[in-house]
C-alpha positions in Angstrom: 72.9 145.2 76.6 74.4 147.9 78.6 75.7 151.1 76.3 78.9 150.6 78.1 79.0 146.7 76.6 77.8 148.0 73.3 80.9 150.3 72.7 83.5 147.7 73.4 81.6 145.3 70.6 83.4 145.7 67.2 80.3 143.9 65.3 77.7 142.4 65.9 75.7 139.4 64.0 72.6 137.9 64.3 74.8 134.3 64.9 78.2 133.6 66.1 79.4 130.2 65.3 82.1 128.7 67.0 83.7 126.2 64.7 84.8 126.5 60.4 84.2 122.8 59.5 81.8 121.8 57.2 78.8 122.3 58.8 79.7 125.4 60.7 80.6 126.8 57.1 77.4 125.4 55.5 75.5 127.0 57.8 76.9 130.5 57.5 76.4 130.5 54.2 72.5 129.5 54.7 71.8 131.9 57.0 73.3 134.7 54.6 71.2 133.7 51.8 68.2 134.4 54.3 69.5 137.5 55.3 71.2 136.9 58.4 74.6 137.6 59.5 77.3 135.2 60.7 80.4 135.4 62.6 82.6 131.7 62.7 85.4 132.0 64.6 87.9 128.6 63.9 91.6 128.6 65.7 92.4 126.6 62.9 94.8 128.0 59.8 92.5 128.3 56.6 95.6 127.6 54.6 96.3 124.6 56.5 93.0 123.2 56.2 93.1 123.7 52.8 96.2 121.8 52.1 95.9 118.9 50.2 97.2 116.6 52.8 94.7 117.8 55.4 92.1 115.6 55.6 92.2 112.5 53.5 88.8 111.5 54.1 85.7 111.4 51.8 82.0 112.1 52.9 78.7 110.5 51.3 76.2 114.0 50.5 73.0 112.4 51.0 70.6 113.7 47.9 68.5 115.9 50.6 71.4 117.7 52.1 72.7 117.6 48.4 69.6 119.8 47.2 69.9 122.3 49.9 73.9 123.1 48.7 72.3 123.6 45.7 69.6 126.3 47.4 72.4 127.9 49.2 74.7 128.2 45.8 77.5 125.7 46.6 76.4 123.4 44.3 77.9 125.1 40.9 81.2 125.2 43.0 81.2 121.8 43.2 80.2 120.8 39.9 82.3 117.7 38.3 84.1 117.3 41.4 81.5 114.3 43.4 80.8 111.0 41.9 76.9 109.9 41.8 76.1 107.1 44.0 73.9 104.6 41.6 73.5 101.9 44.3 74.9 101.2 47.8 75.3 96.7 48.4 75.4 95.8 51.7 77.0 92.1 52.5 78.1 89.7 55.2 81.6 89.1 54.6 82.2 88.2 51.0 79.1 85.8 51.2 77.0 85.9 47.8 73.8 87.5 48.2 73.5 90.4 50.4 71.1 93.8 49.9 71.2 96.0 46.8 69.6 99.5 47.5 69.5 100.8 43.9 66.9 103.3 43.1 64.4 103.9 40.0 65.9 105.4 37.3 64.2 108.4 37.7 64.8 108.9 41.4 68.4 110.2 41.0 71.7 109.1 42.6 71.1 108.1 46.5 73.9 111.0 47.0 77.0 112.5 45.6 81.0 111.1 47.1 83.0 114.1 47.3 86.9 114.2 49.1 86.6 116.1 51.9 89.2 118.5 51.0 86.6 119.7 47.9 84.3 120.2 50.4 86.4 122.1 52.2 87.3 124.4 49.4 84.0 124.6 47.9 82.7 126.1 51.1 85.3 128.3 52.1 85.1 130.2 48.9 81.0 130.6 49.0 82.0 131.7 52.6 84.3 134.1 51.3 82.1 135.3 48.6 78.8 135.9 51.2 78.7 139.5 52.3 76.8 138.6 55.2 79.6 136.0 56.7 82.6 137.2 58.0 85.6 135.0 58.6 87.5 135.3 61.9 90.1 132.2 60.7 92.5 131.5 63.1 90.8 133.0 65.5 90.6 131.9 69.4 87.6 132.6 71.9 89.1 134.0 74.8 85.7 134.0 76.5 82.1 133.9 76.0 79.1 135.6 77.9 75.6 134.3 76.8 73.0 136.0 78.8 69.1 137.9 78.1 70.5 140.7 76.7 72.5 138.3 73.7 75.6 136.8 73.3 79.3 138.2 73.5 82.8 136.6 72.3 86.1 138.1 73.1 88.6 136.7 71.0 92.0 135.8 72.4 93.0 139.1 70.6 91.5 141.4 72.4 88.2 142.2 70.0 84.6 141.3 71.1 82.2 139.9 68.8 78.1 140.5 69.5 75.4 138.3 68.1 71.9 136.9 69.5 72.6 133.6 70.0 75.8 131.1 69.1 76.2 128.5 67.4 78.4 125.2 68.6 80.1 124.2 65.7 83.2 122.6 67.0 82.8 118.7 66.3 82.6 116.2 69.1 84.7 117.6 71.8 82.9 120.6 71.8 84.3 123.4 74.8 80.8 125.1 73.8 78.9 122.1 74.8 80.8 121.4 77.6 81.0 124.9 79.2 77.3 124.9 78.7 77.1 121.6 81.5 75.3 119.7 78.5 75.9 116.0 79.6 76.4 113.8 76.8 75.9 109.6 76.3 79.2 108.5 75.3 81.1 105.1 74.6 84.0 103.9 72.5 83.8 100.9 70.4 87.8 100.0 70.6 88.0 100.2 66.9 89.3 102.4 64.6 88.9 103.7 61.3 91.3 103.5 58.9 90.8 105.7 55.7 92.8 106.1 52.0 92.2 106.4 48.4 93.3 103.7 46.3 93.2 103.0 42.7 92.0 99.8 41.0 92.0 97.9 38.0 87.8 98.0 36.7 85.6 100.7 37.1 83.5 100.7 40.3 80.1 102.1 38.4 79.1 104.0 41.1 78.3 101.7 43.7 79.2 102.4 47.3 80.1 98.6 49.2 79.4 97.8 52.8 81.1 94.3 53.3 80.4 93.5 57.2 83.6 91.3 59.0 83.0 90.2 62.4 86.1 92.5 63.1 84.6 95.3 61.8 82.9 96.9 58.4 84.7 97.5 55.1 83.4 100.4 53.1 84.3 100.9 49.2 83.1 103.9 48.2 83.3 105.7 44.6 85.3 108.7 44.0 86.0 110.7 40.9 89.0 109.3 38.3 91.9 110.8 39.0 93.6 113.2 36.3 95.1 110.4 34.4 91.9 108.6 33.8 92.7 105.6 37.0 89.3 104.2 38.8 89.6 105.7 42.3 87.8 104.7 45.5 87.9 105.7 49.0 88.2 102.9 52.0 87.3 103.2 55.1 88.6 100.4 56.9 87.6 99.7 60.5 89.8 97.6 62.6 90.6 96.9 66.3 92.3 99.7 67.9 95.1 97.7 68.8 95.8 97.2 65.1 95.6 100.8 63.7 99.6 101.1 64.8 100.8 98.2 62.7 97.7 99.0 59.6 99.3 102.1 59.2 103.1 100.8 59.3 102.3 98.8 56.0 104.0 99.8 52.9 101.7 100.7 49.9 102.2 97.5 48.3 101.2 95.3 51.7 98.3 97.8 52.1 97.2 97.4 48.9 97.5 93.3 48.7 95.2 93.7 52.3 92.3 96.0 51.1 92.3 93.9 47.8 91.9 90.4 49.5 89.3 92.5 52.1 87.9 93.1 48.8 87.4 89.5 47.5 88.8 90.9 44.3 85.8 93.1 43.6 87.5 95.5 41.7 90.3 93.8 40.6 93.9 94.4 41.2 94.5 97.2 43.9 97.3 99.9 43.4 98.6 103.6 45.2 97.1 103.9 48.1 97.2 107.8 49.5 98.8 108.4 52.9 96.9 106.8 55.1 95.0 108.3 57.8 93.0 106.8 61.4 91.0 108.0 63.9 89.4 106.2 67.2 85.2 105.2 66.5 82.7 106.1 69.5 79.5 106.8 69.9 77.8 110.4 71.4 74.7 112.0 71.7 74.1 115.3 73.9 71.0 114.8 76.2 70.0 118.5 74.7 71.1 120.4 71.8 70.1 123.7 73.1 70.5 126.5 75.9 70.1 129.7 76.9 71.0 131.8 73.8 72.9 128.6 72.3 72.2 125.9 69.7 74.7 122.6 69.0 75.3 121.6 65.2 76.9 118.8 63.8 79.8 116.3 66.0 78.9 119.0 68.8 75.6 117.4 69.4 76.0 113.7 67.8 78.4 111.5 66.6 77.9 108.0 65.2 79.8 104.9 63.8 80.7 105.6 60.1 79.1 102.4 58.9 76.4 104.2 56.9 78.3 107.3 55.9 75.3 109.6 57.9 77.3 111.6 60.1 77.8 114.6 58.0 74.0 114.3 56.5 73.0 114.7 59.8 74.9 118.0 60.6 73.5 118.9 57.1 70.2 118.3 58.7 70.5 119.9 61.9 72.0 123.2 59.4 68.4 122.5 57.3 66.3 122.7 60.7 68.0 125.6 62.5 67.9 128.1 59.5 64.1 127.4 59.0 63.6 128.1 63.1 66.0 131.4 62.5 64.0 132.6 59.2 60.5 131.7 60.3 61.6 133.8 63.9 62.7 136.7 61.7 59.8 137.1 60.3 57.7 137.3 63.2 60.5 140.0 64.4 61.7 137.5 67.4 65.7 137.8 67.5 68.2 134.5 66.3 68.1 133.4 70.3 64.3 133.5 70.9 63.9 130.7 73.4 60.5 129.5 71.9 62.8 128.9 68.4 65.4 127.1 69.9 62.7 125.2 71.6 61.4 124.0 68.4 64.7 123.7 66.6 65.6 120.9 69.8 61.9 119.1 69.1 62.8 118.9 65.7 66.1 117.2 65.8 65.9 115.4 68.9 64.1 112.3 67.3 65.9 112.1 63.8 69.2 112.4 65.3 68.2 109.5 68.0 66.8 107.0 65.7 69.4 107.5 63.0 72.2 106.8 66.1 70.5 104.4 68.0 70.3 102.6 64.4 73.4 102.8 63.4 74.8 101.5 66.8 72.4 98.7 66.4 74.1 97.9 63.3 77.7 98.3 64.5 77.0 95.6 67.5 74.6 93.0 65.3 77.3 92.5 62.6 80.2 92.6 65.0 78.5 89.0 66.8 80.7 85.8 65.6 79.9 82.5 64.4 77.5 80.8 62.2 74.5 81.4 64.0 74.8 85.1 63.7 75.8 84.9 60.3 72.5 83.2 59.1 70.5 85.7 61.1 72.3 88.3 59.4 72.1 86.9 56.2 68.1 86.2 56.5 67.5 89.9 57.6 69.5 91.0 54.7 67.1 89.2 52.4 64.2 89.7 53.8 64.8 93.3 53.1 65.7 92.8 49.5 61.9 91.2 49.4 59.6 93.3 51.3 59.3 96.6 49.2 58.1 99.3 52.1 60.8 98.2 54.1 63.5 98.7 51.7 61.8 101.8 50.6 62.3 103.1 54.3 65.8 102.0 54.1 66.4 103.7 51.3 64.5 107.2 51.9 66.9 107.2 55.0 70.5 106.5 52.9 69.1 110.1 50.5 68.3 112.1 54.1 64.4 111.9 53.3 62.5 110.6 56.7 60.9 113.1 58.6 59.5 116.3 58.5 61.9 118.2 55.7 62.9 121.4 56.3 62.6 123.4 53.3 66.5 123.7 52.5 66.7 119.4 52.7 63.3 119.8 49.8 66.0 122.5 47.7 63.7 125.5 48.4 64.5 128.4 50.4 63.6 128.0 54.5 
């Protein structure tokens, strides 16, 4: 950098990340307990985002991912506040039968359910708390130079921000991905997801359900009891998008009397459904995850089909992946945007974040097919499965974030 571009920087970082979700946030708070220094830079409120009302949904921690909170200290903030997955059951329809991934007693939960909102909050106050991140919340990037000598961000404010490389953080419409002239593989399945919180009459004992319809998967999955001691779960509810308008126009009572017949009764009688929320489902994967002085995270280089709760686990991976590259560079005195790390951090991810999408789109189109034909098919896969051990041991090790070469974080040990 020119001295001239060096006096108008107010600070410089060894990462800029554009984007204060949960993955953006996780991985500040990573690098900093390697010793590197963040910027993220969100146009959103923090207050607002915080709000209880913000973001009704709830995200599966795979038990990898789940260990490297731990590593990076966010685990004792969110202690008491996830519910242990004991077994995930996968079913067609309401059909007996079906796929029980339940691991050995000593293996642990498959993850942890936490709302999203305690996410949220959990991270924002490790953020807070790390003296090597620094919060530009709202914040908007004006413009953004990346270039040999490093990167530079001038906010919307006036102040420029230096770092060595940056960090797309901004979920799947990424303006840092699409600046960059990264092409990306998209398609929309013409569903939606519908999510809420309901209540219900037995206890769910810690198992998450995936009950296939032809019109789209039904996912139960176990949260916390609330404050008066009531059985809670989280639906996610996927539906054509021409019926997401009139799902969300039911009253709590006729939503309730829906996810409880979707249900079969599972869990007994239904009651108080949150506010409901719904977003469109699509599929997209960036041909490349890196550039010049750049690196995509998260929704800004994949997204995927909810229908096995991996989406965040795989921006928890791609966090796992990127601060090894950064750490293991540091020590060889390269800087954050050495091309030959960003290199390895795109080998790394480019496979598990292909498989695991290519997978789950699979999924989403197989159970979709109607009639009885299909149904069997389904329903012989499903058991076969349930009998042959290394393949549900593969299924499984997938479901905790374990296939692959770990990084160190995803193994709860410091990259």
């Amino acid at each position: 950098m020119t001295a001239h571009m060096d006096s108008m920087i107010e600070s410089t970082h060894d990462v800029i990340i554009l984007g204060g979700g949960l993955v953006g946030l996780t991985l500040a708070i990573a690098l900093d307990a390697h010793g590197l220094s963040a910027a993220v830079i969100d146009p959103a409120d923090p207050q607002a985002m915080l709000a209880s009302g913000f973001d009704g949904r709830a995200s599966a921690v795979a038990s990898a991912p789940w260990r490297m909170l731990e590593a990076i200290g966010v685990g004792d903030r969110l202690a008491g506040q996830g519910c242990p997955i004991a077994a995930i059951r996968v079913s067609d329809g309401l059909a007996p039968g079906g796929l029980m991934f339940d691991p050995a007693a000593d293996d642990g939960a498959v993850g942890i359910m936490f709302e999203n909102r305690r996410l949220r909050a959990a991270l924002r106050a490790a953020a807070e708390a790390a003296a090597g991140v620094t919060l530009l919340t709202p914040a908007r990037p004006d413009a953004v130079t990346r270039d040999a000598a490093g990167v530079r961000v001038t906010l919307a404010d006036g102040r420029t921000i230096g770092a060595r490389l940056l960090v797309g953080a901004e979920g799947r419409n990424s303006p840092t991905r699409a600046a960059a002239g990264i092409n990306v593989a998209q398609w929309r399945y013409d569903h939606a997801a519908i999510i809420a919180s309901v209540r219900h009459e037995r206890p769910h004992g810690g198992i998450a359900h995936e009950i296939f319809y032809p019109s789209g998967p039904f996912a139960i999955l176990p949260l916390i009891d609330d404050e008066e001691g009531h059985h809670r779960s989280a639906v996610v509810w996927t539906v054509a998008g021409g019926d997401a308008a009139g799902m969300l126009a039911l009253g709590d009572r006729g939503f309730a009397a829906e996810a409880e017949a979707r249900m079969g009764g599972l869990l007994g009688t239904i009651s108080a459904p949150s506010a409901r929320g719904s977003y469109p489902l699509g599929f997209h994967h960036a041909a490349r995850i890196t550039a010049t002085r750049l690196a995509l995270v998260g929704d800004a280089a994949h997204g995927i089909h909810p229908i096995a709760g991996q989406g965040l686990n795989l921006g928890f991976r791609d966090v796992a992946a990127l601060v090894e590259v950064l750490v293991d560079g540091a020590r060889l005195g390269l800087d954050a945007g050495d091309a030959q790390g960003l290199a390895r951090y795109e080998r790394w991810r480019a496979l598990d974040t292909f498989m695991v999408a290519a997978a789950t789109d699979g999924l989403t189109r197989l159970f979709g097919v109607k009639g009885r034909t299909a149904a069997a098919a389904r329903r012989f896969g499903l058991g076969a499965v349930e009998r042959i051990g290394p393949l549900k041991r593969r299924f499984m090790a997938e479901a905790r974030g374990e296939t692959g070469t770990l990084p160190k974080l995803l193994q709860g040990m410091a990259a």
